[in-house]
C-alpha atoms as one frame of an Amber mdcrd trajectory, in Angstrom:
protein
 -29.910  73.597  -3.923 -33.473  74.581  -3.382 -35.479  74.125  -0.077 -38.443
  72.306  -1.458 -38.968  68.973  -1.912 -39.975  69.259  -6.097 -41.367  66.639
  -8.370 -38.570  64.996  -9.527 -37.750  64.055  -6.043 -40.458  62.551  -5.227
 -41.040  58.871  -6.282 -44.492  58.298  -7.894 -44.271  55.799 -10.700 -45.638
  52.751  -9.276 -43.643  51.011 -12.186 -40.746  52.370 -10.435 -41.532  51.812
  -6.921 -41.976  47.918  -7.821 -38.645  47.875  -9.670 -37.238  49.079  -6.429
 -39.496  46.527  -3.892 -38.029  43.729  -6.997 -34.480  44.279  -6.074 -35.137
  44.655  -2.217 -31.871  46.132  -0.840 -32.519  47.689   1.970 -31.055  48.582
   5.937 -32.774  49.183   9.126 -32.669  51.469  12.600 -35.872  50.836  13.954
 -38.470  52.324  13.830 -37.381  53.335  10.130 -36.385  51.006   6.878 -34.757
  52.074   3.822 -35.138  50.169   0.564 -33.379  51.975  -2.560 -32.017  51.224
  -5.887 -30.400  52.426  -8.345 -31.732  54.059 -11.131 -30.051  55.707 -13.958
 -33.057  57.637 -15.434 -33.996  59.829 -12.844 -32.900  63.143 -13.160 -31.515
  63.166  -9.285 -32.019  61.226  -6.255 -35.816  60.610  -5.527 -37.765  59.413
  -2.205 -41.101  57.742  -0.842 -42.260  57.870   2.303 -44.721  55.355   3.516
 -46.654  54.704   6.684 -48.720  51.124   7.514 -52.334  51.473   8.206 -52.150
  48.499  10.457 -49.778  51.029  12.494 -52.154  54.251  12.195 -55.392  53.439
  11.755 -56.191  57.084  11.354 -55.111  58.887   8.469 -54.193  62.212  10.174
 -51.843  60.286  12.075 -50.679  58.324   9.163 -50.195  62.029   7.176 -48.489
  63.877  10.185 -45.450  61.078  10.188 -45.291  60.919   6.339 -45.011  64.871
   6.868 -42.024  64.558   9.686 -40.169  61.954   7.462 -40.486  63.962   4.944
 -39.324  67.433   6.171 -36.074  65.320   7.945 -35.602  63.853   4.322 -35.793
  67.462   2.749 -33.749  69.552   4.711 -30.441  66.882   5.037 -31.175  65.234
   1.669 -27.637  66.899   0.702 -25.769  65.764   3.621 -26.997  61.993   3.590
 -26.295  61.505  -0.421 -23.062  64.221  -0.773 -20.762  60.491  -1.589 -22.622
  59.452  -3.907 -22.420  60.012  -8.098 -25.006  57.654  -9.162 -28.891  58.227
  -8.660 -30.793  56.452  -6.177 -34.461  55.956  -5.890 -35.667  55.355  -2.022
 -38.576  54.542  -0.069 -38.262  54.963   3.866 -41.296  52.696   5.658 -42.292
  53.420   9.158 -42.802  50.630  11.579 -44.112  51.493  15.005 -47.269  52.180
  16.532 -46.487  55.603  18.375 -46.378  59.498  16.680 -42.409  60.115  16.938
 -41.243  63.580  17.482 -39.395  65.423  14.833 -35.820  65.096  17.001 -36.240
  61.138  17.130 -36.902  60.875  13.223 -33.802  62.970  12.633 -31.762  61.080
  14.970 -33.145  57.602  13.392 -32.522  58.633   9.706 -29.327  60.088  10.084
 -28.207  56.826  11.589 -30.303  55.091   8.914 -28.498  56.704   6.084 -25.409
  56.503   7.648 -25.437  52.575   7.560 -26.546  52.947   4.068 -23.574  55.184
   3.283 -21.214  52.021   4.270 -23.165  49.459   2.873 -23.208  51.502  -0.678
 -19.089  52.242  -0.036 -18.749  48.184   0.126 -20.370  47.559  -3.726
């Protein structure tokens, strides 16, 4: 699989992102939250990455942890949804008030996606 993060991936239809807030499964390790669905027209799995403004009142602080979430997202994309046959739309939401370091968002999503792994083996 390629190394970039392309279009497809990347979840930009607001008529899709509200069909995914609508069904509002999601799981939590703090400081990140995962809501997904699943959605059968999407080509392959696709992501969002949001950060509160309440949080970051600065946007080049705002844009340097949607940059770290992404990147972790990117490079073990394959490992967190190898399980899985059906398509998933997801948007991960920061919620804390300090920059994190690239280590502690790996170490948070991987545990993250991990408890979504079970909770998606249980449906």
């Amino acid at each position: 699989m390629s190394n970039t993060l392309n279009k497809t991936e990347r979840l930009k239809s607001e008529k899709i992102i509200k069909h995914i807030f609508s069904n509002r499964k999601s799981v939590a390790c703090q400081p990140l939250r995962l809501i997904w669905s699943e959605l059968e027209n999407l080509p392959c799995h696709a992501a969002c990455f949001s950060v509160s403004k309440r949080n970051f009142k600065h946007a080049v602080d705002r844009n340097r942890v949607k940059r770290l979430l992404r990147e972790v997202y990117r490079t073990h994309r394959d490992i967190y949804t190898a399980n899985t046959e059906k398509k998933y739309g997801f948007i991960i939401i920061y919620n804390c008030h300090e920059l994190p370091t690239y280590d502690q968002i790996e170490n948070k999503m991987e545990k993250m996606f991990s408890f979504w792994n079970e909770k998606i083996k249980k449906c």
